[in-house]
N, C-alpha and C positions, 0 to 999 in steps of 0.2 A: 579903534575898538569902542564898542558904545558901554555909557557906565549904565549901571544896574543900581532901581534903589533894594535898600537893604532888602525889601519884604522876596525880590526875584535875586539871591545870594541863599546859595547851599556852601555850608563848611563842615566837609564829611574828610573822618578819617575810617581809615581800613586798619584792620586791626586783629593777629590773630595767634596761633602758636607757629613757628617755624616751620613754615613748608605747607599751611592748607592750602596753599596757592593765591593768596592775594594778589602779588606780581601780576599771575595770569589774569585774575579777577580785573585788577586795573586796566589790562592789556585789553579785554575781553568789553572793556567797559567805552575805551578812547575809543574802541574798532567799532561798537555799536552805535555811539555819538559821534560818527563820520570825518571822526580828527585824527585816525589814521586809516589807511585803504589795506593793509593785510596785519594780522597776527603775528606778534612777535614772540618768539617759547625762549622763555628762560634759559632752558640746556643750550642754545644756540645763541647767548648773550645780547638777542636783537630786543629783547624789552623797551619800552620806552621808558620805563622809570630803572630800571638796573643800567644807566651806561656805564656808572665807575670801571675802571680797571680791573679796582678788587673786588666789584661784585660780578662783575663776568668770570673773572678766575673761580671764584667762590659758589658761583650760581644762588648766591643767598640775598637779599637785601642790606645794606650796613649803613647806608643814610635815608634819611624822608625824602619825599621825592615829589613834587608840586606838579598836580594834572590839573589843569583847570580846564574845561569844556561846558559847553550849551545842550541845556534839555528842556524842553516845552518852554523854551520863552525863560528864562531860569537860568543862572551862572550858577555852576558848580564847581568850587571848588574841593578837588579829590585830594587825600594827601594820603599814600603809599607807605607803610613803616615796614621797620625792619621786625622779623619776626623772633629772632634771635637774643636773649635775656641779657648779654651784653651789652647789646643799644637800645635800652631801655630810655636812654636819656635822649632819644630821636624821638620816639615813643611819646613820651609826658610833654615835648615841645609840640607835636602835630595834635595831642590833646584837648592841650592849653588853646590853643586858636580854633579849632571846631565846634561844633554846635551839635552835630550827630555823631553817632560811630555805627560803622557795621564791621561786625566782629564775624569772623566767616571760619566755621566748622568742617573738617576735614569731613567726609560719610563713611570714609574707610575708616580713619583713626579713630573717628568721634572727638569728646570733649577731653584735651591733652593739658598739660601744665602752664601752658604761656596762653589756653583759653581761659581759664582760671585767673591766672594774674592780670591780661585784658582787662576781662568782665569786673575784676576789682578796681582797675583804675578807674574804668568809666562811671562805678558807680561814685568812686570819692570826687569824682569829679563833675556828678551831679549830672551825665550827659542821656539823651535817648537815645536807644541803640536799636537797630535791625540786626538780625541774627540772619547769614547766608548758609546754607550747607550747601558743599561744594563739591566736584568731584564723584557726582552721581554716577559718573560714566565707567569707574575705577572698579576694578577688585572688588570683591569685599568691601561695595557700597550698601548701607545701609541703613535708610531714610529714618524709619520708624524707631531704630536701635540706637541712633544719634539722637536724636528727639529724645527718647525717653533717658539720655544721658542728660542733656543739656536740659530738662526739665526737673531731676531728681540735685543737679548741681545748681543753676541759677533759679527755680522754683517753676509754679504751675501758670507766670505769667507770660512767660514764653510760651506762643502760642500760634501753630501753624495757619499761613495765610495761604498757603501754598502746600499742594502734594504734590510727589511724582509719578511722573506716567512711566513706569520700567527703571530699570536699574542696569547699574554695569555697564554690558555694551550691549542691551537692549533698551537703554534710559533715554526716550525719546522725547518729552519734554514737561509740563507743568498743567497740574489743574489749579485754576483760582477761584479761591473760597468765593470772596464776593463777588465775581464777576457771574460766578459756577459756570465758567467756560473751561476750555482746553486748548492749551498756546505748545504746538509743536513743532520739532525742529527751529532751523534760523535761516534766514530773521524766519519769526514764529506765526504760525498760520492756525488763527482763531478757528475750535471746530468744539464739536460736543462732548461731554465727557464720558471716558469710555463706561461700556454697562458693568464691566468687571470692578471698575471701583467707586461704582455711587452708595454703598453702605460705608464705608469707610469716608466717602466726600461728606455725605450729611449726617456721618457722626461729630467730624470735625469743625463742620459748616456751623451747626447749632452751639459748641465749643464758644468757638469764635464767636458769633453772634452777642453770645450768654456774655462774654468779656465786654466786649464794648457796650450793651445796654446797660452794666453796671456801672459804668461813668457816669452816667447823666439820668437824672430822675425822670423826666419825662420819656426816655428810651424807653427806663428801666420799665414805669408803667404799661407803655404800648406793648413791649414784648411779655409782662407778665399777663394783658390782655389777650394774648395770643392772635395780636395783629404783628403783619407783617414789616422790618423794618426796610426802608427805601434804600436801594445803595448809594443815594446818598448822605443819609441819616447814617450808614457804616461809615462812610468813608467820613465823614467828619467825625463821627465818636470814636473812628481810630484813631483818627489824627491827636485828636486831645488827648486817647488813651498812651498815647506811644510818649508823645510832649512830654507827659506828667509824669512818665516814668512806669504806669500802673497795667499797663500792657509793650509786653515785646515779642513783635512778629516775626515768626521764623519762613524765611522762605527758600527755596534750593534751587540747583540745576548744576552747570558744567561751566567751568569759565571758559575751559578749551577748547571744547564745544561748540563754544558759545550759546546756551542754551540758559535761557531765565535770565538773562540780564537784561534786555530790555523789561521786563516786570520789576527788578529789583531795582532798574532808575524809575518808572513809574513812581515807587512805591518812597524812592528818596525825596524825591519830588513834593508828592503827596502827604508824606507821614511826619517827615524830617524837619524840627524849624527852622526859623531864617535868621539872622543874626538881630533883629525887628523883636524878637519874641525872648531874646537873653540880657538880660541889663548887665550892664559895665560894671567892674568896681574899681574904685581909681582914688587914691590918696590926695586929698588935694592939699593947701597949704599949708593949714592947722596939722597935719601928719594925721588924719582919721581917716579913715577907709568910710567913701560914701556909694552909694548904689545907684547908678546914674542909666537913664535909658538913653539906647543907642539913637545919633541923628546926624544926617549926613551936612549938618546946617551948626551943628556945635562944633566948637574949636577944637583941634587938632589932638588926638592921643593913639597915638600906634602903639604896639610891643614890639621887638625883635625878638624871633623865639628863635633864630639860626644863625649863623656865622662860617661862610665855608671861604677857605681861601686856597685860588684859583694861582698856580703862576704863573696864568697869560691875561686874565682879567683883572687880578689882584685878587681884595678881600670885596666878596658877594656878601651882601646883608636882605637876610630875609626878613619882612615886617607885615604884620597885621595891626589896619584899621580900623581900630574900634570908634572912632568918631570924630567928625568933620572930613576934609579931604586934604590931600600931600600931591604937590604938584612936581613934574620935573623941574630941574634949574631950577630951585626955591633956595629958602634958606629954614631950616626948624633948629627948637631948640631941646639937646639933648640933658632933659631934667634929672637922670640919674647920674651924670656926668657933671652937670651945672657948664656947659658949652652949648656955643653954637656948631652948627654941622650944616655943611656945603650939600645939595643934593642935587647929582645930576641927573642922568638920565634914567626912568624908571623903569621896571621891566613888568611882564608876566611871564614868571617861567611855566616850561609843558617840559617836566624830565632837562635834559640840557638845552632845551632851544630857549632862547632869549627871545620876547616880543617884547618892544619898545614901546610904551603908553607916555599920555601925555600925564595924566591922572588917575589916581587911584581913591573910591571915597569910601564911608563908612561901612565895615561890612568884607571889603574885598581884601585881599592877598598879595602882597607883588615884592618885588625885590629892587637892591638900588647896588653901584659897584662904588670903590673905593673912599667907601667913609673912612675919616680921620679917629674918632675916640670912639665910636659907638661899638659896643659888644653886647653879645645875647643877654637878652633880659632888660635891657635898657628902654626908656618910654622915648619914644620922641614926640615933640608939642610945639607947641606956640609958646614963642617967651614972655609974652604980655598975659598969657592963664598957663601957667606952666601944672600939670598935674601928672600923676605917676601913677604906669599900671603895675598891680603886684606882680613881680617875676616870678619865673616858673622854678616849680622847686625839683631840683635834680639831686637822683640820689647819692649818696656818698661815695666812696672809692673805699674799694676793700681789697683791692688786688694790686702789688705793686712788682715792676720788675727793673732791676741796673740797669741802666742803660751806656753802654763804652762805645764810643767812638773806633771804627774800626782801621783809619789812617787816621793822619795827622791834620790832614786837608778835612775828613768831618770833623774833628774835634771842633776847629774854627766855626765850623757852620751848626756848630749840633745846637747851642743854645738860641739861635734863631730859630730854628727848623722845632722844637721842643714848644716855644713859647706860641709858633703860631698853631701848630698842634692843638693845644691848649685851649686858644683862644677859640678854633674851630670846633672844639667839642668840649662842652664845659662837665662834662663827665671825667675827665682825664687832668691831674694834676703833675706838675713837675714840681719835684724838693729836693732841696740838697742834703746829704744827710751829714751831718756838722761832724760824728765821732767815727763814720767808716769813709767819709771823702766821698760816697760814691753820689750818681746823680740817677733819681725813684723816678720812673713812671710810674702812676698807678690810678688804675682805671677799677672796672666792674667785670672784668675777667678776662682769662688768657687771651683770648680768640681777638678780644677789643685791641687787646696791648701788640699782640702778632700785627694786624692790623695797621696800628698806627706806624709800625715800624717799618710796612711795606709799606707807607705813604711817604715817609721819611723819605725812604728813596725815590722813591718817584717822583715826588712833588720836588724835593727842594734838593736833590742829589745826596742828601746824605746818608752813609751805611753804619747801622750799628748794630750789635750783640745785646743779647736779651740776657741778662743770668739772675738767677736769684737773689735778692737782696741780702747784705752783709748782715748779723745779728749785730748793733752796738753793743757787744757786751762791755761791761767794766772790771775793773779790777778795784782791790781793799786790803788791808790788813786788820787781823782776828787779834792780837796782843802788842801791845807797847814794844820800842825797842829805841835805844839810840844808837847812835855810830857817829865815827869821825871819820875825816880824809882830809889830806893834807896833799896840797897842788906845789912840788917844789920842783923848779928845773931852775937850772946851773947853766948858761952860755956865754960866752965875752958880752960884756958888758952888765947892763943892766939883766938882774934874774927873774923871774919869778917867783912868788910867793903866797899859798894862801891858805889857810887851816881851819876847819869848821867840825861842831859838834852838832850833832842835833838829834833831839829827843822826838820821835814819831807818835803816836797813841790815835786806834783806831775813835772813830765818832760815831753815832748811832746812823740809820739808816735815810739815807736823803740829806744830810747835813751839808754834803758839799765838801770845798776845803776850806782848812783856813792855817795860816801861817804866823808865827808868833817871834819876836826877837827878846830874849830875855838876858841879855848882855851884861855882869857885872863887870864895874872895874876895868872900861875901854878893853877888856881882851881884844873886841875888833871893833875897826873903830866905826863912829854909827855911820859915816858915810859910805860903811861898804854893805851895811845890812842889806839893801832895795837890792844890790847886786846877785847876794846869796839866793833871798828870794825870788828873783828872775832867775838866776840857777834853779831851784827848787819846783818851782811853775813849769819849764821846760821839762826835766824830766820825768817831770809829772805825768807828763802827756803820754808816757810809752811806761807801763809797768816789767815787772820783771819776771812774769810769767808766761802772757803770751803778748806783749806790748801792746794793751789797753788802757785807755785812762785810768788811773787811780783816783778815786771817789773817797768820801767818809772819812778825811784823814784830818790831821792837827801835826803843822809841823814845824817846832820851838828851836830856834839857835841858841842856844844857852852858854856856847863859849868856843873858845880856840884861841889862834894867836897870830901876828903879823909882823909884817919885816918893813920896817919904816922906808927903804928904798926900793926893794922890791914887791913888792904886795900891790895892788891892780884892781881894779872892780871884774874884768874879763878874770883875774887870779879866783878871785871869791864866786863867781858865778860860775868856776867849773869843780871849784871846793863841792858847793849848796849841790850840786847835781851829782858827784860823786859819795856825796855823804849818805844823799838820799839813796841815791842805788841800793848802796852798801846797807842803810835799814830796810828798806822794803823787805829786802831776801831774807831778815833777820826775823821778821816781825812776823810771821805763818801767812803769808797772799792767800787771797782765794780770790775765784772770777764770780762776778753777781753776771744775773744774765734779765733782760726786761724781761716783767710779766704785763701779763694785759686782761683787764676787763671783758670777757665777751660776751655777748646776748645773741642767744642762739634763737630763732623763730622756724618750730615746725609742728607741724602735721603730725597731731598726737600719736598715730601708729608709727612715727618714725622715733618716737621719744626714746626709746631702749635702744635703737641701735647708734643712737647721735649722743647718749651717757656713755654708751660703751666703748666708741670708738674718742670721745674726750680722754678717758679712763688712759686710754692709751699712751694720748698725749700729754701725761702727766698734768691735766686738769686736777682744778680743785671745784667741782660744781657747788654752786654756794645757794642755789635755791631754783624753786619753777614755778612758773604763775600759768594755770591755764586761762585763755580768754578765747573763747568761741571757734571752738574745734581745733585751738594751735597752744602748741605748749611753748613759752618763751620759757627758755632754760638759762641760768646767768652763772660762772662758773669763770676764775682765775686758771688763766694758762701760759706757759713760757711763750713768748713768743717765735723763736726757734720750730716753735713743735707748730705754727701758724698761718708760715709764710705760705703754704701754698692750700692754704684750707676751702677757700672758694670751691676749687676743683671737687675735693673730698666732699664737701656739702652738697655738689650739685649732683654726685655719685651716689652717696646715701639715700638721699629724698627725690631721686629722680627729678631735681630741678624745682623741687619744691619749699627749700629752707632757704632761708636767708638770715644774714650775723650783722653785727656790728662788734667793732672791737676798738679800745682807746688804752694806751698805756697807763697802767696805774702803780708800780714802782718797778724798782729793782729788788733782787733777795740769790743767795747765794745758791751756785748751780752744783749739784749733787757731781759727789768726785768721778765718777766714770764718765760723765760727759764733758769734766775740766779737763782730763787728759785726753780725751778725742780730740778737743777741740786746740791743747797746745800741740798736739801732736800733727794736726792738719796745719799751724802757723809753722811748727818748724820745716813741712815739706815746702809750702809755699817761700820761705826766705830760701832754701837749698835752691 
């Protein structure tokens, strides 16, 4: 395979809300660039970028998906994302390694929720974007009515390059502003533009024009002279406008069609930079972040933005070079690791097919199989200039669910299968949870967690059950109490013997415990005290209401008594645990239950029904900061009332709010919910 320098390297990603058909777009795209010979449709799982398993079942996308193919002398690299707000963290990794995006617009839907959140990424992330409308061929296609969505939502610099000739399933193919031709049917047959829409072509024509002379001062003059500008003078003051960010062209047609795609790689070609025109930023050894321009002749600094692992190839590592080249059979050094790392044979993936390269250089995309330490986000270098790219930043986990072993045979296998999970998708964390035993999946919502679970099985044979996370609650005591117990048994020989008192007294909130021995007068003698209190720690651990830890307590041995032959430290540590029983039940228990921090982000007309439905949840909303059309709302709430609030939120706001939530203490649970909840421990022990 021939290398490419950086200036002939396109890195586009696709990008859009669930379902405008990018898939098909991609699909629509490989078939026009002659790297496949028919049409693969989603609903019949033949896509080239959908082979998973579960996105065939699912007909949706759920990982990125690496096209790379040839257009006018120009390597493109295409990357496929999922559209779906759960794999958002597919999404920021096929980002992070691009240079352009085209965001592609349903014509029937218009602009939906997850075009909205796109359009935000690309802009935090500084990128130029092309705007596709798609699906001209559809229902309740509507060119002009999606336009003036996507105009009133991302602004008046989107700006059509492109109209359509009909719509529906009369939608026969595209007028282009600059060329003012007509590209119909596929592949597309240049003809004239029809007479029925030349007022509307050179109202948009002059639109457009008026954009791009405002880049550049000498344009700007010619056209305020009211000479004419060259289409080459367009097509370069696009290219700069699109670069800068200060123009985005909107252009349409039919993925399935196939209609307008050949214009919309023209136009990626043409409009889109090269990886030549985005300087690097790379931490070098002082820890400063410095701004470096890309060069297929500087030393060594890839990213890994992927990590999938294969049970028949191993662990695949996906990486992008940002400068110098990486050779098969070489040896690099992993500087986020501080290792070296074996590198064998190199790939270019196209969807699942593997193409072997000798070399991969600045600029391009490829992948490598069974690395030892390396994981997403790690730089790999040269060990003699070792420097580091920022990793990508992936969002939090707000959704968690138990996960149990459904035989015995997964149990053994679960924490393998869990960790390489993990490692595959750094959206997804596994915890133990120290006070309910259980083991947390948790991801960025249901559908990711379902998901991971049917990979579970598939991948690595193991089966498990999803159930809702246990609450930690705790357990307390409201008033002081003391008690005694006395451990005596009588049998041939040697007895038993062991007596203890001990004084309880609640402690304020978050204290912990702590344990005291105040012993006058050897009542017992000091070397059985440690014993008492290993007593007293143990039955600590199971209160006497619904057998939850006991928190906030102070607990004083202050006396009893012992039998010089029979008395035992095993006598005194079942004394220390019998005494304590016997106080707890004395002292008024009550259950605390977590509460948690949350910050709520929405969409000021969603603000009243996201207080009211808190309201519910026995919130305490503690204040709201508007910042530019979104109201962050911040508000204490049980966590109980939490667990599955993703869902709710996505319900609410139509997929529009997003939270954050972090435990901030414990406080005592209101009595009707203490009896529900002893009352659901005593079914479970029955």
């Amino acid at each position: 395979m021939q290398q490419y320098g950086l200036e002939d390297i396109r890195n586009l990603v696709l990008l859009s809300h669930s379902g405008a058909g990018k898939t098909s777009l991609a699909e629509s795209i490989l078939f026009t660039a002659k790297v496949i010979t028919r049409l693969g449709k989603v609903d019949d799982g033949t896509t080239t970028s959908d082979y998973d398993p579960d996105e065939v079942k699912r007909q949706i996308s759920l990982n990125l998906t690496m096209l790379p193919f040839e257009w006018e002398g120009t390597k493109i690299n295409l990357v496929d994302t999922p559209g779906y707000s759960d794999f958002v963290g597919e999404v920021k990794a096929a980002i992070r390694v691009s240079e352009g995006t085209v965001i592609v617009v349903c014509a029937a839907s218009g602009v939906e929720v997850g075009s909205g959140q796109v359009w935000a990424y690309s802009e935090e992330a500084n990128l130029p974007r092309l705007i596709f409308i798609n699906k001209m061929d559809r229902e309740n296609a509507d060119f002009y009515q999606t336009l003036e969505q996507i105009q009133s939502k991302f602004g008046s610099k989107c700006v059509p390059l492109q109209l359509p000739i009909g719509a529906q399933s009369d939608f026969q193919g595209v007028v282009d502003l600059l060329t003012m031709k007509s590209y119909t049917g596929s592949p597309p047959k240049e003809g004239d533009i029809p007479s029925s829409l030349q007022t509307q072509v050179d109202s948009y024509r002059e639109k457009l024009v008026e954009a791009v002379a405002e880049i550049d001062d000498s344009l700007l003059e010619k056209y305020l002279g009211g000479e004419e500008l060259s289409l080459e003078e367009l097509s370069g003051g696009l290219r700069q406008a699109t670069i800068s960010g200060k123009v985005v062209p909107v252009l349409v047609g039919s993925a399935t069609k196939n209609i307008g795609t050949t214009l919309l790689l023209d136009a990626v070609h043409s409009y889109l930079p090269s990886p030549k025109e985005r300087d690097v930023i790379i931490v070098g050894d002082s820890g400063k972040q410095e701004t470096v321009e890309p060069s297929q002749d500087a030393s060594l600094a890839a990213l890994v933005f992927k990590t999938s692992a294969d049970p028949y190839v191993g662990k695949l590592t996906y990486f992008r070079v940002y400068n110098g080249v990486i050779d098969s059979n070489s040896q690099v050094w992993n500087s986020t690791q501080d290792e070296a790392e074996r590198i064998g044979q190199l790939f270019v993936l196209r969807g699942k097919t593997q193409e072997p390269v000798s070399q991969l250089s600045a600029g391009d995309i490829g992948a490598v199989a069974k690395l030892n330490v390396t994981g997403t986000g790690d730089t790999l270098c040269s060990r003699d200039k070792p420097v580091r790219i920022v990793p990508i930043v992936f969002p939090e986990q707000i959704f968690g669910e138990a996960v149990y072993p459904k035989t015995k045979a997964d149990l053994d296998k679960l924490g393998v299968a869990l960790s390489r999970l993990s490692e595959e998708d750094p959206t997804l964390k596994v915890s133990r949870e120290a006070d309910t035993g259980e083991t947390v999946l948790s991801g960025l919502g249901a559908t990711q967690i379902e998901v991971a679970a049917e990979k579970m099985q598939r991948k690595f044979g193991v089966g498990v059950r999803l159930e809702t996370p246990k609450v930690p609650y705790k357990e307390t005591i409201t008033i002081p109490a003391k008690a005694e117990y006395k451990h005596k048994k009588q049998t041939g020989g040697h007895g038993q013997y062991g007596h203890v008192f001990l004084a309880l007294e609640p402690l304020s909130r978050g204290s912990g415990r702590e344990f005291a021995g105040k012993i006058v007068g050897g009542a017992i003698p000091r070397n059985y005290i440690p014993a008492v209190e290993k007593g007293v720690n143990e039955a600590i651990q199971e209160g006497v209401l619904a057998r939850y830890p006991v928190v906030d307590i102070k607990t004083t041995v202050y006396d009893g008594s012992f039998h010089p032959v029979d008395s035992s430290e095993i006598c005194f540590k079942i004394a220390g645990a019998g005494a304590l029983k016997k106080g707890l039940s004395q002292a008024q228990p009550v259950l605390l239950e977590p509460i948690m921090n949350i910050k709520v982000r929405v969409p000021e007309d969603f603000t009243g029904d996201i207080i009211g439905d808190l309201n519910t949840k026995r919130a305490r909303v503690q204040g709201m900061t508007p910042e530019g059309g979104i109201n962050i709302i911040e508000a204490q709430v049980p966590q109980a009332e939490i667990l599955r609030y993703t869902i709710d939120l996505k319900t609410i706001t139509q997929g529009r709010g997003s939270y954050s939530a972090e435990f901030s203490h414990y406080e005592e649970t209101p009595a009707h919910i203490t009896q529900k909840i002893i009352a659901e421990k005593q079914a479970e022990k029955a």
